[in-house]
C-alpha positions as CSV (number, residue, x, y, z in Angstrom):
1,X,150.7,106.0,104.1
2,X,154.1,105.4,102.1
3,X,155.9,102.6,104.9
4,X,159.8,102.8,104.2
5,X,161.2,98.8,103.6
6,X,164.6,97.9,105.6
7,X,166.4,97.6,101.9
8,X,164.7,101.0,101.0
9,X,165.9,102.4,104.1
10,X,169.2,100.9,103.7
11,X,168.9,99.6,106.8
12,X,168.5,95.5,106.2
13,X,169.8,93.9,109.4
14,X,172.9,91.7,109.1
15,X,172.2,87.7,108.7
16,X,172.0,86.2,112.3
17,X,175.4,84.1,113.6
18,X,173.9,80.3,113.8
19,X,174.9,79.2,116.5
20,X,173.1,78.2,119.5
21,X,173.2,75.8,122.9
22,X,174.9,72.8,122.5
23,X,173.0,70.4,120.9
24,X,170.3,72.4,120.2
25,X,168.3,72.3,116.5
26,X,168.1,75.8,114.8
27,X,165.5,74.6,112.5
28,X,162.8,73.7,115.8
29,X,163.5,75.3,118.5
30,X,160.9,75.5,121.5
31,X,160.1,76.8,124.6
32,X,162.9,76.5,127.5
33,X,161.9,76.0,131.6
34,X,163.6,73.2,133.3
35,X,164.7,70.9,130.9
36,X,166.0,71.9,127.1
37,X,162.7,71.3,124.4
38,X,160.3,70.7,127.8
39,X,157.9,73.8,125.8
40,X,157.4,75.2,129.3
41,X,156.3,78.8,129.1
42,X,154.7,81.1,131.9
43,X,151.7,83.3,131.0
44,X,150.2,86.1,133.4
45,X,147.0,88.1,132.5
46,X,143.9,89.2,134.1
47,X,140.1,87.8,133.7
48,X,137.1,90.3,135.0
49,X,135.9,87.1,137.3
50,X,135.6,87.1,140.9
51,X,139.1,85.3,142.7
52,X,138.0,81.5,143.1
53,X,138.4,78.5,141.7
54,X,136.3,79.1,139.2
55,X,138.6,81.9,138.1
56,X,141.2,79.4,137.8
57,X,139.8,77.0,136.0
58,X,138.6,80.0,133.8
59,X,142.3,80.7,133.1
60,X,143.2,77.3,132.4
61,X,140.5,76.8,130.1
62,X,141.8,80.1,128.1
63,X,145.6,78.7,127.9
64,X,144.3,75.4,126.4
65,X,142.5,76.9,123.9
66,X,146.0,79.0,122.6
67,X,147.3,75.6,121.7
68,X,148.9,74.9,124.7
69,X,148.8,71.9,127.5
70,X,148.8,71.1,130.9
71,X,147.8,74.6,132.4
72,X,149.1,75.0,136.0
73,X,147.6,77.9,137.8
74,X,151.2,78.7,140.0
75,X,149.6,82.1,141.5
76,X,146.4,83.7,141.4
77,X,144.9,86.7,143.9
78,X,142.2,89.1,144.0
79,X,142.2,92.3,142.4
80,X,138.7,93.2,143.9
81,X,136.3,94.8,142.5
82,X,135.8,91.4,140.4
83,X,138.7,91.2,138.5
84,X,141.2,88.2,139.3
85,X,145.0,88.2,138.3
86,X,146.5,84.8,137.5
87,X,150.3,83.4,136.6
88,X,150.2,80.0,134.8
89,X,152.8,77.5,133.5
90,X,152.1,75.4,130.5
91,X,153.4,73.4,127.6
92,X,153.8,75.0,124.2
93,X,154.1,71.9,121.3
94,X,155.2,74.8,118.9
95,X,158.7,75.4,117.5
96,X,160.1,77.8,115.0
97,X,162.9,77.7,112.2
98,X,165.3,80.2,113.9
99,X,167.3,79.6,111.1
100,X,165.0,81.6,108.7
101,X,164.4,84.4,111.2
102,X,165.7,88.0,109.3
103,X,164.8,91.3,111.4
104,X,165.9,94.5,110.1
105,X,168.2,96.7,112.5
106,X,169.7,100.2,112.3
107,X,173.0,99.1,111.5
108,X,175.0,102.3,111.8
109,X,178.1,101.9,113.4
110,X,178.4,103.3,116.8
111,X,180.8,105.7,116.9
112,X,182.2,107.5,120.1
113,X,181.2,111.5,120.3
114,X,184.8,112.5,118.9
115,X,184.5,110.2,115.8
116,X,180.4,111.6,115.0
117,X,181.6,115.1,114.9
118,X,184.9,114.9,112.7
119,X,182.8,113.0,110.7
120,X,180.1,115.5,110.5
121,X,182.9,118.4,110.3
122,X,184.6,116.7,107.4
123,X,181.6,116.6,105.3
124,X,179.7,119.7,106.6
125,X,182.3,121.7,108.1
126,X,181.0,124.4,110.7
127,X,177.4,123.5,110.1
128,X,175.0,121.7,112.3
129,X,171.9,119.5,112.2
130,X,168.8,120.8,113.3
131,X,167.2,118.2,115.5
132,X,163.8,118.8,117.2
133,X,162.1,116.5,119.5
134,X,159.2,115.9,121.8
135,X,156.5,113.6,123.3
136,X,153.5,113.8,121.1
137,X,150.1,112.8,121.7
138,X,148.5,113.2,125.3
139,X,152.5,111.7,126.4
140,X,153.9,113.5,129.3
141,X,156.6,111.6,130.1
142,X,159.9,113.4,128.8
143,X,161.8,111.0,130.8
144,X,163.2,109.7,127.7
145,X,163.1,112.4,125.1
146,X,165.4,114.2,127.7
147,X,167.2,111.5,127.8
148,X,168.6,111.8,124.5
149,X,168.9,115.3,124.1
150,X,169.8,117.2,127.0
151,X,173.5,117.5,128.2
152,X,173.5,114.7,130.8
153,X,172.3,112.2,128.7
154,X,172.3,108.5,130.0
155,X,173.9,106.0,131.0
156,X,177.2,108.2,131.0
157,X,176.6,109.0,127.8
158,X,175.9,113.0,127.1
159,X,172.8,113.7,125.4
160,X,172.8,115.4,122.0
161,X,173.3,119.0,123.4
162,X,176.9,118.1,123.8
163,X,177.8,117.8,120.4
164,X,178.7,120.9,118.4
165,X,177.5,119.3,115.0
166,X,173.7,119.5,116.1
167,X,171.2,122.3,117.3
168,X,168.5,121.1,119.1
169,X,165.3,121.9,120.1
170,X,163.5,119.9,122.4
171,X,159.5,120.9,122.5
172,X,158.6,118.9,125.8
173,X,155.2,116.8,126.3
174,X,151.8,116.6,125.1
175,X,152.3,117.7,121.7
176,X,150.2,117.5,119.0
177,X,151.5,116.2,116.0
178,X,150.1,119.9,113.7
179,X,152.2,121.5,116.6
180,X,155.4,119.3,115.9
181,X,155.3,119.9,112.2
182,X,154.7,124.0,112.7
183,X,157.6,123.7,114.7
184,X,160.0,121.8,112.1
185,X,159.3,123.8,109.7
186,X,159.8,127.3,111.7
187,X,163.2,125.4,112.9
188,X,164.0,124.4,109.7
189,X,164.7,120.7,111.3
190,X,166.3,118.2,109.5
191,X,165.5,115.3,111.8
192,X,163.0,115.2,114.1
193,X,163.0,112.9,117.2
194,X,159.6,111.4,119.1
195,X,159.3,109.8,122.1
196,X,156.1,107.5,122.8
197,X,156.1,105.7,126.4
198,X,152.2,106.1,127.2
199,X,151.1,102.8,125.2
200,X,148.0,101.8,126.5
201,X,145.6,100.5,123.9
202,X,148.6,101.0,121.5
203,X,148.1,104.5,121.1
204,X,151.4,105.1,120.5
205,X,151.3,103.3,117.1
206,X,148.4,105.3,116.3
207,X,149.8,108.7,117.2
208,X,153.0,107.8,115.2
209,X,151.0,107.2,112.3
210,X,149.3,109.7,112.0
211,X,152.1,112.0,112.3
212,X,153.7,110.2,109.3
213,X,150.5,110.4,107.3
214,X,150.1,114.4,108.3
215,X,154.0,114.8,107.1
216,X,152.9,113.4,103.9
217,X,150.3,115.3,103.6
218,X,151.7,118.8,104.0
219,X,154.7,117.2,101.4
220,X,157.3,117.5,104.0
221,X,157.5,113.8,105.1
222,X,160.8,113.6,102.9
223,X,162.6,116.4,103.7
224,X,163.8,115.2,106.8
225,X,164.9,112.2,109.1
226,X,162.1,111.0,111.3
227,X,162.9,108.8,114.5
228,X,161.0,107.5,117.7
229,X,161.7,105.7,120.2
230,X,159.8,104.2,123.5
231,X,159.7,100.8,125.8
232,X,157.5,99.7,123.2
233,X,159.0,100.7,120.3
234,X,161.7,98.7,117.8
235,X,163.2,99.4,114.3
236,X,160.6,96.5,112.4
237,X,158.0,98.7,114.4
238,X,158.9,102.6,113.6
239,X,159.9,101.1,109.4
240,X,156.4,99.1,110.0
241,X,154.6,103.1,111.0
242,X,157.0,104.8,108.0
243,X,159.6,106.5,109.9
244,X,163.1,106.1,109.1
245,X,164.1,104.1,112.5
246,X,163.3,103.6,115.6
247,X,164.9,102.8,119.2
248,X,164.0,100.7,121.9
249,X,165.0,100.8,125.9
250,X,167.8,101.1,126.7
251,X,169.2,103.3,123.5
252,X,171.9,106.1,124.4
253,X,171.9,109.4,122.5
254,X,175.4,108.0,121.3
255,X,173.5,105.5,119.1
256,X,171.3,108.1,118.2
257,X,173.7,110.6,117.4
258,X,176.1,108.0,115.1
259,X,172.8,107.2,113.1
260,X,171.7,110.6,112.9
261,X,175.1,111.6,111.3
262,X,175.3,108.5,109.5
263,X,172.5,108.4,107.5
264,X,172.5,112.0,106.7
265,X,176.0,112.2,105.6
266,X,174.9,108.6,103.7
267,X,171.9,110.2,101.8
268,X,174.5,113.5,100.8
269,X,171.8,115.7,101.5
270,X,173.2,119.3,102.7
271,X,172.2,120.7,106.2
């Protein structure tokens, strides 16, 4: 599977502003809880033990052995059936050079819904984009797919429906990736939109993937823009899975719609 890089994408994010709490040394920073370089970080997982203090020991026994010290069970309760959840503080002697940190971003500008379409319409005239979206996979939560395309949008920010320089077509939940491609190509999409917020087990890298490695396959992978989003999705994650970008929570259709425009009016390709 081809995996787009942030410079091929033209997408490199921007170099990070230096400057952090006062006093505070970029090149080793750790852990913050009470006091400033204490390393105090708070860990919460489950162990298939019965609740006891053998379960908490169990857990402190599991957080030494990541590296860190002084394990402090602060919570623990019974989940029955065996299983035990715990909530632990601890020391972390680890520190990273924030100063060589580089993450790529979508760095389109985000434009307001007047300034995306007389951009689009002085490029493209009367023309529209052909955006088609959907939850893929066994995903039936349109929550956020809707989100972005329908007229109400979020956040106060009308969904994609709103703009006269797109046509959409939103295919709903649960489908499968052969389905979404049929429907492109029927549509004659130019960008096509998926939303992934069932994770469990990471399925929702998995089920991107393959999609990307099916579009490649049936040699349509670069005819059009591909996008996801999800509560577990970022842009180093979607360029990671070979999509063009991705958006996390919290994303308005604005951002979506300025990038959309953006990058298609960027790569001079013709709707």
């Amino acid at each position: 599977m081809a995996v787009l890089t942030p410079e091929a994408a033209g997408l490199a994010g921007p170099a990070v502003a230096l400057s952090g709490a006062r006093g505070v040394d970029l090149t080793q920073v750790r852990a913050y809880g009470d006091t400033l370089d204490d390393g105090q970080v708070m860990l919460t997982f489950s162990l298939p033990v019965p609740f006891g203090d053998e379960a908490k020991e169990a857990g402190r026994q599991l957080v030494r052995q990541m590296g860190l010290h002084e394990p402090q069970v602060y919570h623990a309760h019974d989940l029955g059936e065996g299983f035990t959840y715990l909530i632990l503080y601890a020391k972390s002697p680890f520190s990273v050079d924030f100063t060589k940190i580089s993450v790529p971003k979508v760095t389109s500008t985000k434009l307001d819904h007047t300034a995306i379409e007389r951009l689009w319409s002085g490029h493209y005239g009367n023309a529209r984009l052909r955006v088609l979206g959907a939850c893929t996979g066994d995903d039936a939560h349109t929550v956020g797919i809707d989100a972005i395309l329908n007229y109400k949008g979020y956040h106060g920010d009308k969904g994609l429906e709103s703009y006269k320089c797109f046509e959409i077509k939103n295919l709903g939940a649960q489908v499968p990736n052969e389905v979404l491609l049929q429907e492109a190509r029927a549509f004659g999409a130019h960008a096509i939109l998926v939303s992934q917020v069932v994770t469990q087990k990471d399925c929702h890298r998995s089920n991107l993937a393959a999609l990307i490695d099916l579009a490649e396959a049936e040699e349509i992978r670069d005819q059009m823009l591909f996008l996801c989003g999800g509560p577990r999705l970022s842009h180093p994650i979607a360029l990671e899975l070979g999509f063009d970008a991705g958006f996390g929570p919290g994303t308005t259709p604005g951002a979506v719609a300025s990038y959309l425009v953006q990058r298609w009016v960027e790569l001079g390709r013709q709707p």
